[in-house]
N, C-alpha and C positions, 0 to 999 in steps of 0.2 A: 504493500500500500504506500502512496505516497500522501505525504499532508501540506498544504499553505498553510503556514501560521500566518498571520494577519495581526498587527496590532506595535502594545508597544517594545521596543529597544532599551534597552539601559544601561550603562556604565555602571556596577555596585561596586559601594568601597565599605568591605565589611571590619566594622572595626568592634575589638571584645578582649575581655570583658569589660561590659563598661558596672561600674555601680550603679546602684539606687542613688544613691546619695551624689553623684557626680556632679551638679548646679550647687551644694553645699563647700566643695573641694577648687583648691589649686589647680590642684596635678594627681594625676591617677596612672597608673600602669598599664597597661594592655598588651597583649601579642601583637605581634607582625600585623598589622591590616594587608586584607587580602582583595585584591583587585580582582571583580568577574563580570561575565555577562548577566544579564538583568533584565525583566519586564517581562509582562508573562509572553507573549509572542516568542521571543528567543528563548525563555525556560522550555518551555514547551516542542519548540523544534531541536533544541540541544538534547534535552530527557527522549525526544522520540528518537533521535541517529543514535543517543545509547542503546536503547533498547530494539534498535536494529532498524526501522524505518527508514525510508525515505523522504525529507524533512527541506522544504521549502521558504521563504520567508517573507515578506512585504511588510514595511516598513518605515521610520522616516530616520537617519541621524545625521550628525552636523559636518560641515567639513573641517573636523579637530581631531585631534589624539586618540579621543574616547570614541569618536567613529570607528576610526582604523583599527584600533584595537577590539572592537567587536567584530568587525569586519573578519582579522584573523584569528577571533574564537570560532568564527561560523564556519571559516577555511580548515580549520583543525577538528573537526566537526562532520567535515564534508556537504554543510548544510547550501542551500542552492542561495545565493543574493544574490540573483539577478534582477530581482525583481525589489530592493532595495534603494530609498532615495537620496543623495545626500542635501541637504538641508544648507542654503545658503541664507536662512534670516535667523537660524534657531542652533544652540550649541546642542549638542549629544545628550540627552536626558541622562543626569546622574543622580544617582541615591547613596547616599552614607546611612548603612545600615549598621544603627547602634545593637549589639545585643548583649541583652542584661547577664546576669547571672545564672538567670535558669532558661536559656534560650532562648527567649523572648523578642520580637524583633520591633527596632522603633526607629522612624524613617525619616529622615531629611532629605528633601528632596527637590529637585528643578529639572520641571517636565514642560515647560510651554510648548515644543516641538509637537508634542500632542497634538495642541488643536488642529495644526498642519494637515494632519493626513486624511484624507479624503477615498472616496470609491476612485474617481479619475487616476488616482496614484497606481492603483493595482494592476498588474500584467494580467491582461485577460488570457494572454498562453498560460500563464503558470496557472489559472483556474482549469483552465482544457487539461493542462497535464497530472492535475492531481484526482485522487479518488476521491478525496475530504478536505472542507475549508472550515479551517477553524479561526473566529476572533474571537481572541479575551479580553478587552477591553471594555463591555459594555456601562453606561455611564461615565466613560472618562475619558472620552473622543468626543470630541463636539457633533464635527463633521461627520463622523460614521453614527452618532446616535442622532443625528438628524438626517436620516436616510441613508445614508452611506451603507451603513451592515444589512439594510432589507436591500439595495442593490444588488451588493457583493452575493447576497446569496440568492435573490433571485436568478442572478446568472448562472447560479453553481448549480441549483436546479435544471435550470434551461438543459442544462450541461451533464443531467443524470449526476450530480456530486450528492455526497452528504454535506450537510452542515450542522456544526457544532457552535457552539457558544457558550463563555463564562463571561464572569462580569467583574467592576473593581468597585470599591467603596468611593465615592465622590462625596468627601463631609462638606465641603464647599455647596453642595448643588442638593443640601437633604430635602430642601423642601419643593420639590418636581415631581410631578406626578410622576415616578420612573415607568409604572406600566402603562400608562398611555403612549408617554414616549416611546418607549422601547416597543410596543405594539405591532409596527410595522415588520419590524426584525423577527419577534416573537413568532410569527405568523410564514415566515420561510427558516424556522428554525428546526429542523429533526430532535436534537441535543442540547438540552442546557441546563448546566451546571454550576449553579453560584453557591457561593458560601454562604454560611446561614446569616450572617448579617447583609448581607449584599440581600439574599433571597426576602429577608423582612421588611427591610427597606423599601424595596418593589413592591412586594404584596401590604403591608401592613397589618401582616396576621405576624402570627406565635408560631403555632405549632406545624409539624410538619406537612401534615395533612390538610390544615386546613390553606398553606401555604400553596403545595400543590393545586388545590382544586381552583385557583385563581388562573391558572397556566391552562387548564385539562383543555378549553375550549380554542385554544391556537394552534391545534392538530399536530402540535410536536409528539414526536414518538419513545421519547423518553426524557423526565426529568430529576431531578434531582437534587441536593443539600450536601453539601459537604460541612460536617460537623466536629472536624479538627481531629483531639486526640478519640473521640467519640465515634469514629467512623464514617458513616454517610447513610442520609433517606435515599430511597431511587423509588420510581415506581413509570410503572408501562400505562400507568392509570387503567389499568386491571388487576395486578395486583404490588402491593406496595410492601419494601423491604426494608427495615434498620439492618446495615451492614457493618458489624463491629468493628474499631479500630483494632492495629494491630498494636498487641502489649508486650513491654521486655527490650524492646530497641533504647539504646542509648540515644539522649537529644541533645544537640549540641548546635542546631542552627534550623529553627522553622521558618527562614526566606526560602520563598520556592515552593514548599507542602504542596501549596494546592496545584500550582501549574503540573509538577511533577505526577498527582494523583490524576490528572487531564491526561499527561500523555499514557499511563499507563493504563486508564481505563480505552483512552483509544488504540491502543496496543493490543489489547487482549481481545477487543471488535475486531480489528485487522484479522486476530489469531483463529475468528467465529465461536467466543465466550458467550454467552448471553450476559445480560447486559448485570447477572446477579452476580457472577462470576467474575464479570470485567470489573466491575467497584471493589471487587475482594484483593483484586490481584492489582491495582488502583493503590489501595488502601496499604499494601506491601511496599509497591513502586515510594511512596510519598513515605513510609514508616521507617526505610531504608534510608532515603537520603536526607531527611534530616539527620544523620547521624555523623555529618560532614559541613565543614562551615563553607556555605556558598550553596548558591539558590538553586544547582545542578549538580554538585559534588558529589552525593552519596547514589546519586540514579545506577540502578544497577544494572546488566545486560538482562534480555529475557529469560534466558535458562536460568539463574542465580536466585532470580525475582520467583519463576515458577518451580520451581527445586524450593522453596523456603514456604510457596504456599502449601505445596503438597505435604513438608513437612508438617507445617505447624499449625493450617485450619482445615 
């Protein structure tokens, strides 16, 4: 299977540990900070050529350092940026990911390059040549939550694709109706998958169920919660499943969990899991690599990933 990732790019400079107490201090210690790629679009296409896919990208970043150097994560990677823009009004989105003491991650950040990207931006060959177009960025693209991602996937349909989608938290923009907005998109959406704050935000419910049934009428064919160290809801809105997290893994860096838990459940769709088994092996994918500092570090190959579910669920 091949994937477009779609969405954003990032520069992260992970820096740890930091304190609690760090705004009370002079000076604090930390390890080495460590320079990586970032944003769920490139997590996602990184975590999928780990685990064996072939992984596409579209994208916007700047013509600076921090471009380049994603540039040659994505070369190293083997991942395709052809389809990649360089950005002459907007520098490379970078994030300085603080992380506490017990992994926890807390973000400084300079993304304007965002608003930039648009449906016009996307190579419509690199839609013809993939099986599945995935963008994560939902709520935090101007231009693609203002038609931009019901475009992009209207084509991918046209085109016999799957489409997938997650979303990001926009605390700047909480008070938007996001499922009106997002409507368009929702509606050529197969897959969507936000986190349970993202998911309550849009619906304005609690619980999982009733979160769901606010989705069931946009004829997507599968959705879903991801619920952290808790696992994930999913359901075919025929029947609905709490899928455990997985326990016993060492955490030493939750940047990435979810994008990570994205490629793997689309990994194991590639593999013909059904969709109960894909969150299981999802849940591995993302249990794994936080146990590596960097948003893609601990992503495993497939066999590793599937050798560990069969062990241990």
């Amino acid at each position: 299977m091949k994937v477009l990732c779609v969405g954003m790019m990032v520069c992260d400079i992970l820096i740890s540990p930091v304190p609690d107490d760090i705004m009370e201090k002079d000076c604090a210690k930390i390890d080495s900070p460590v320079i990586s790629s970032g944003g769920d679009a490139l997590n996602v296409a990184v975590s999928l050529s780990k685990l064996g896919l072939d992984a596409s990208i579209s994208g916007r970043i700047g013509a600076d350092a921090n471009g380049e150097f994603l540039l040659a994560e994505c070369d190293k990677s083997g991942i395709d940026t052809s389809g990649v823009i360089k950005d002459t009004q907007y520098n490379t989105a970078v994030t300085y990911v603080l992380i506490d003491t017990s992994g926890e991650r807390h973000f400084l950040t300079e993304n304007e390059i965002f608003q930039n990207l648009k449906f016009e931006d996307i190579d419509q060959q690199q839609v013809a040549e993939s099986d599945l177009v995935y963008f994560g960025s939902a709520m935090k693209m101007a231009a693609m939550d203002d038609g931009g991602t019901a475009r992009l996937f209207q084509l991918a349909h046209a085109l016999g694709k799957t489409t997938v989608m997650d979303a990001a938290v926009n605390s700047e923009l909480s008070e938007i109706d996001w499922l009106a907005r997002l409507s368009p998109s929702l509606q050529e959406t197969d897959i969507f998958f936000p986190s349970y704050s993202e998911a309550k935000l849009i619906s304005h419910k609690e619980e999982p169920g009733e979160i769901a049934a606010c989705f069931k009428d946009f004829g997507m064919q599968i959705f879903g919660i991801k619920l952290g160290q808790n696992g994930c809801y999913v359901t075919d809105f025929q029947v609905e499943k709490l899928i455990p997290g997985v326990k016993g893994l060492p955490v030493f860096d939750t940047t990435g969990a979810g994008d990570s838990f994205m490629a793997g459940m689309i990994c194991a769709l590639s593999h013909d899991f059904d969709i109960f088994e894909s969150t299981r092996f999802a849940n591995v994918v993302a249990a794994m690599n936080i146990g590596a500092i960097g948003a893609t570090a601990g992503v495993p190959d497939f066999d590793t990933a599937q050798q560990f579910l069969k062990r241990n669920l």
